[in-house]
C-alpha positions in Angstrom: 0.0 0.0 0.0 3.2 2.2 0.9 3.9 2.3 -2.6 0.9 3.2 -4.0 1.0 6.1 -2.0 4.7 7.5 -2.6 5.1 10.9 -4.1 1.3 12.0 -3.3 0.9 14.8 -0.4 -1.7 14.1 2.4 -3.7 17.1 4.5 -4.6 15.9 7.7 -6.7 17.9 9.8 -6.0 17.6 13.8 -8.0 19.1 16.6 -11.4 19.9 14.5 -9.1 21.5 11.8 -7.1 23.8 14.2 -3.9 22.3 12.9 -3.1 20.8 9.5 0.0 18.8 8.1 1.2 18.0 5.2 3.2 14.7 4.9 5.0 13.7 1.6 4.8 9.5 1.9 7.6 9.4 0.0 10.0 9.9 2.2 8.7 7.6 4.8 10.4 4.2 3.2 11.9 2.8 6.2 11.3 5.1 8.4 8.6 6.3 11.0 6.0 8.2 9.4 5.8 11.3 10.9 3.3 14.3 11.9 4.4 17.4 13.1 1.8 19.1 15.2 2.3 22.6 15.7 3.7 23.2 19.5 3.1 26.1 21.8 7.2 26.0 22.6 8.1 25.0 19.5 9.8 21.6 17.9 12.9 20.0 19.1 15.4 17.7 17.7 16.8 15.3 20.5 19.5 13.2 19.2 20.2 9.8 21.5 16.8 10.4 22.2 16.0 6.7 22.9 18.6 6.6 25.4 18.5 6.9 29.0 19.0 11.0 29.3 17.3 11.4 26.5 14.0 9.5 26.9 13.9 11.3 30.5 14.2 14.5 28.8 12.0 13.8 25.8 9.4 13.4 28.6 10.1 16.6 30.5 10.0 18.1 26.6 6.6 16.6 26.2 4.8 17.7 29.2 5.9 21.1 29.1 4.2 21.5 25.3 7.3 20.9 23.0 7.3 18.9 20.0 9.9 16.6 19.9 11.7 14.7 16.8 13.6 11.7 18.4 16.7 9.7 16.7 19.1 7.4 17.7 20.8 4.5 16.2 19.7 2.2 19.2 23.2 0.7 19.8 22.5 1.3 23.3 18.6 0.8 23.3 16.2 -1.9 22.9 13.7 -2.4 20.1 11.9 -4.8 18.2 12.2 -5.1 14.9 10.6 -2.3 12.8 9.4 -0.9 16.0 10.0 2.3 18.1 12.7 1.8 20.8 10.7 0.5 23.8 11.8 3.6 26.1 10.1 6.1 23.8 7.2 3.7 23.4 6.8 4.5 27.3 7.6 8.2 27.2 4.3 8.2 25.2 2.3 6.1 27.2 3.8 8.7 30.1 2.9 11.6 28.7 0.1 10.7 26.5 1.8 12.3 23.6 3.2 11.0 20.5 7.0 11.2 19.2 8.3 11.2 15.8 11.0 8.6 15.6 14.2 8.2 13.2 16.6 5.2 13.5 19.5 7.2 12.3 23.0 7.6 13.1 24.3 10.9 13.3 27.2 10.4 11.1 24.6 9.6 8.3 24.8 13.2 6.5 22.1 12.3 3.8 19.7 11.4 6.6 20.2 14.2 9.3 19.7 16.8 6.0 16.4 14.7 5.0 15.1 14.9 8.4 16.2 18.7 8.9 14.0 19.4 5.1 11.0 17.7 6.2 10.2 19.0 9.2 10.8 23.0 11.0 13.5 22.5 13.8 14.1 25.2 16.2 16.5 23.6 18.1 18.7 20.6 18.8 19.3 19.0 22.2 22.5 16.6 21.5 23.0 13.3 23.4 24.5 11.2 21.1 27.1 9.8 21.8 29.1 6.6 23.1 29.9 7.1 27.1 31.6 4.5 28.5 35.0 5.5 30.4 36.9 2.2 30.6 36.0 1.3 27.4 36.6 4.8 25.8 40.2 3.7 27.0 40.1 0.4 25.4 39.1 1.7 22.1 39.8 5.4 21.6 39.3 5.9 17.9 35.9 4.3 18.0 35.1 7.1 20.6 36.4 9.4 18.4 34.5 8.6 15.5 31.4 8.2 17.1 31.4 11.3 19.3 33.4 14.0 17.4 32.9 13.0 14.0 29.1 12.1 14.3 29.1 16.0 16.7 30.6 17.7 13.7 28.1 16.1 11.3 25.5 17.4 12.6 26.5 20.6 13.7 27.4 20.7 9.6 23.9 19.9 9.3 22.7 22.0 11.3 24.3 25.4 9.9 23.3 24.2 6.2 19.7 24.1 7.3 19.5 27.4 9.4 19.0 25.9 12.8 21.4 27.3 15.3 20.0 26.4 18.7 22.1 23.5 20.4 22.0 22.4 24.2 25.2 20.3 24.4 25.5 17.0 26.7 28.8 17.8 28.1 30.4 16.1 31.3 32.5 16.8 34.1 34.9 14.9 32.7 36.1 17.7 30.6 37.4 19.0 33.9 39.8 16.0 34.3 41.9 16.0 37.5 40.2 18.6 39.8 42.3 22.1 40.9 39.7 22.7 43.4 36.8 20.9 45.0 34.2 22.2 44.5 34.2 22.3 40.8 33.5 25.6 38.6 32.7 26.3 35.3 35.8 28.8 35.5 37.6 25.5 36.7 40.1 24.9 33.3 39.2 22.2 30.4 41.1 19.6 28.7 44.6 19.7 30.1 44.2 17.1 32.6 41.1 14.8 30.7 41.9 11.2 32.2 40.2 9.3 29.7 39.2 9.4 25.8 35.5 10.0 26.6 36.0 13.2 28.8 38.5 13.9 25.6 35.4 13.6 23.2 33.2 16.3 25.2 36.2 18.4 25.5 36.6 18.6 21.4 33.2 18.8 21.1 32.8 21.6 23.3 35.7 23.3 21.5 34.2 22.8 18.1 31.2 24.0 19.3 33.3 27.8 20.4 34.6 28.1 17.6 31.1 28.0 15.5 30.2 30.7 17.7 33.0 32.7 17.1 32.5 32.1 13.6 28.9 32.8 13.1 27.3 35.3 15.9 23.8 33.4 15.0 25.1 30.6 17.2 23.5 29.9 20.5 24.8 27.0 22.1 24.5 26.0 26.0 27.3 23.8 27.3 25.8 21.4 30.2 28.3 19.8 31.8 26.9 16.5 33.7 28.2 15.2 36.9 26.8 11.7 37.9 23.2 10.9 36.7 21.3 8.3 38.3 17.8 7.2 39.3 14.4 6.7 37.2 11.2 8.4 36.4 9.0 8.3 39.0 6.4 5.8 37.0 9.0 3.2 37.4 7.9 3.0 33.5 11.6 4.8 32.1 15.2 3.8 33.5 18.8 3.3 33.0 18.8 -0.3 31.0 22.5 -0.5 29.7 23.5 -2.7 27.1 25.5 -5.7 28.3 27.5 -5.3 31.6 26.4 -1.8 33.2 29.5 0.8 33.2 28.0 3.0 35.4 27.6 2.4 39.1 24.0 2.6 40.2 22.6 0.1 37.2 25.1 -2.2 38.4 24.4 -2.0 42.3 20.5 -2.6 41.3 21.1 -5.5 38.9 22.8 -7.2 42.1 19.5 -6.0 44.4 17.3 -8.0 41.8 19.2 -11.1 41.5 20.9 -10.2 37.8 24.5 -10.5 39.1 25.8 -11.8 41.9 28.0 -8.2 43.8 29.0 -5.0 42.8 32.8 -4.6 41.9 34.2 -1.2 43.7 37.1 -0.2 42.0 39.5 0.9 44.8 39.3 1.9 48.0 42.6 3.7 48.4 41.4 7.0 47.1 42.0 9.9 49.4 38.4 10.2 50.6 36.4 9.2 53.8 36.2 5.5 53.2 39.0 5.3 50.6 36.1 4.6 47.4 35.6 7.2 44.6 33.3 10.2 45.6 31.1 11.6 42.8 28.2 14.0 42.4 24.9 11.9 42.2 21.9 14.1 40.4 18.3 12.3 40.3 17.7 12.0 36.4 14.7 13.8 36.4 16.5 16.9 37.5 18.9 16.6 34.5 16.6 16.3 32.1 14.5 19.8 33.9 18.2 21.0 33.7 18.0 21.4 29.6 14.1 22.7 29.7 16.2 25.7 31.2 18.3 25.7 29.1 16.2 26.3 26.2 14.3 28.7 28.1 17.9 30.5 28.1 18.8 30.6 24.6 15.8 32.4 23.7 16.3 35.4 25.8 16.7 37.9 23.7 20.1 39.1 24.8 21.5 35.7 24.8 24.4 35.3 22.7 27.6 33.1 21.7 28.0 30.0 24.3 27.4 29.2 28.2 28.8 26.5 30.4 26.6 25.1 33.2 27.1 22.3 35.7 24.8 20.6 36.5 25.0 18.8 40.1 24.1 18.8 43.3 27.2 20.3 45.1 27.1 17.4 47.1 29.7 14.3 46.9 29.2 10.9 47.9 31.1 7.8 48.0 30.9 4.6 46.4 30.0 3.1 49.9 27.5 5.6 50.6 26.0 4.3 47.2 26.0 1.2 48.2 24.3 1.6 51.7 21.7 3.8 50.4 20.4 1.9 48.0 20.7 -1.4 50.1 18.3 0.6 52.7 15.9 1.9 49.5 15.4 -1.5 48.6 15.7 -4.0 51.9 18.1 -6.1 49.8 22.1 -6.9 51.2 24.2 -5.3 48.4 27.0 -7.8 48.3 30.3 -5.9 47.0 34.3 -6.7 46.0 36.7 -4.4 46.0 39.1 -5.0 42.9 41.7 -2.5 42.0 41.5 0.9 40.8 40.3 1.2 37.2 42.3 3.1 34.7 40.8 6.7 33.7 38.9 7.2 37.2 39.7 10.1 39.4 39.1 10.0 43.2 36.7 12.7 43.8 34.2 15.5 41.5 31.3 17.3 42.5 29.8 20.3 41.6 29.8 24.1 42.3 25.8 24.5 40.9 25.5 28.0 41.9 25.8 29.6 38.4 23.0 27.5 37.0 21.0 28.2 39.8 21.3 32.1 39.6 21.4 32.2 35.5 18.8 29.4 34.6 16.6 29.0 37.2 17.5 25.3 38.2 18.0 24.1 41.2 18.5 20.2 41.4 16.1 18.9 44.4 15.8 15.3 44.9 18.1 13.4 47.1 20.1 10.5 47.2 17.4 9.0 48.8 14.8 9.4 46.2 17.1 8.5 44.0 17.8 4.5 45.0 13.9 4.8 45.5 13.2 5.5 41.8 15.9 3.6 40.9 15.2 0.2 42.9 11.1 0.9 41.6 12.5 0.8 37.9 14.2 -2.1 38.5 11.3 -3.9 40.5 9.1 -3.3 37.6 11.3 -4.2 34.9 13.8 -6.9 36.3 15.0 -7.6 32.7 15.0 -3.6 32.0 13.0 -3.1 29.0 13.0 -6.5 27.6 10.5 -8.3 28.1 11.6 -11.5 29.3 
């Protein structure tokens, strides 16, 4: 039937005909047909959309009357064939709301500029990207491509196309080995990165200056993440990592639900209160609120070139205090091994948040607390993560 219909235009009327859209089938071979339906806030591009930042902020996008265009190449998701990654299946049942979907990588050039013709994009939120530390050590060159070839791709895109809005997914990693404690966004970039990935943002983030510098049109907003953990609150969205979790949280609830057997601490020589890595935990749901403002920012009207933010809670926590916490969210014993330090980690970072709180409005407000509650509900609910058995 598909073909029978390529080429022809469509007018379909939404809302007892308060919105129209027109849809050219044509382009729809193999891909998720698409409506765009005009937005209060306007119509956003999330790239990594299906992943677990994303999808949290692709909700937060949703219920605060944006229109949102998700892609990913779902390397890191799951889906079933020929169907919509499972974690944006949920942000719509969340939100009631429905998401146009591309499987695309961002290094694809031909498809980014076919999605950019078809449909108005005011501006881009950009997750994509691989984000693994020890592995970005491993294999540094797939890092590389994949997170400053696939950045500079788009951004290509983006400039060819007119749409000069971004809201970069940066790290604290750029930061590398911390000067001071806590960390600034006047703290210096790049000269100490410990590992490829916090390399990757760094570049990224430079590219990204210098297309400001270049072109005055640029508005581009710099988020620099510390630790994100937890779940939505529906226990319906999580962190569902591909294969054996990286990060620590995913791992310390796959051991609560019986998935693994203990949690592997890596070191606990570090110079901190118990000798285990200290980060800056932030509740997910706050992140994703965290680029809402961020939006809200670039369309000031004296807003101009770039801005850094962190975004944290200013307050550090060790691997142990992890550990304890969540083993008191969720009743279960949290059985652990400490192994030796792993290459690329650094023994402390958290965040000076102030500037984000006094230039965007955001204030990060949910505890560690809540966030091995919403975590240990994700997991309850979905003891194979979005799989379904």
């Amino acid at each position: 039937m598909l073909e029978s219909l390529r080429n022809r235009v469509f007018v379909i009327y939404l809302s007892v005909s308060v919105y129209y859209v027109i849809i050219p089938i044509g382009f729809v071979t193999n891909w998720w047909l698409s409506v765009d339906v005009m937005a209060p806030n306007g119509t956003i591009l999330v790239t990594g959309g299906a992943g677990y930042v994303g999808s949290h902020t692709v909700v937060e996008l949703l219920n605060n009357n944006y229109s949102v265009i998700a892609i990913d190449n779902l390397v890191n998701c799951y889906a079933e064939k020929n169907q919509k990654p499972e974690s944006l299946k949920r942000v719509e049942q969340i939100t009631k709301k429905q998401i146009t979907f591309y499987n695309v990588d961002i290094r694809n050039k031909e498809a980014l500029d076919k999605i950019f013709k078809t449909h108005k994009i005011d501006a881009v939120i950009h997750f994509a990207a691989l984000k693994a530390v020890g592995e970005s050590v491993q294999v540094p060159l797939m890092y590389y491509q994949n997170n400053i070839a696939g950045s500079s791709t788009l951004f290509e895109v983006m400039q060819n196309n007119g749409v000069k809005k971004v809201v970069f997914s940066s790290s604290a990693t750029v930061y590398g080995l911390p000067q001071h404690l806590p960390i600034t966004e006047a703290h210096p970039t790049g000269q100490n990165c410990t590992n490829p990935y916090g390399k990757t943002k760094f570049f990224v983030e430079e590219i990204l200056k210098d297309v400001c510098t270049s072109d005055p049109e640029w508005k581009v907003i710099l988020l620099r993440y510390f630790n994100p953990v937890g779940a939505h609150s529906s226990g319906l969205i999580g962190e569902d990592p591909s294969g054996i979790p990286n990060n620590l949280m995913p791992y310390i609830s796959q051991v609560a639900i019986g998935r693994r057997e203990k949690v592997f601490v890596f070191g606990n020589d570090y110079s901190t209160k118990d000798g285990t890595g200290v980060r800056d935990y932030i509740h997910i749901t706050d992140l994703a609120i965290g680029h809402l403002k961020a939006l809200e920012k670039m369309n000031e009207a004296d807003f101009k070139g770039w801005k850094a933010y962190n975004l944290g809670t200013g307050q550090g926590y060790s691997v142990l205090d992890l550990i304890n916490a969540f083993a008191k969210a969720s009743g279960q014993k949290i059985n652990y091994e400490v192994i030796k330090r792993r290459e690329g980690d650094i023994a402390s970072s958290f965040a000076d948040p102030s500037l984000a709180k006094k230039e965007l409005n955001w204030t990060a407000t949910r505890g560690i607390d809540e966030m091995c509650r919403d975590t240990w509900n994700w997991q309850k609910l979905n003891p194979n993560g979005f799989q379904k058995k």
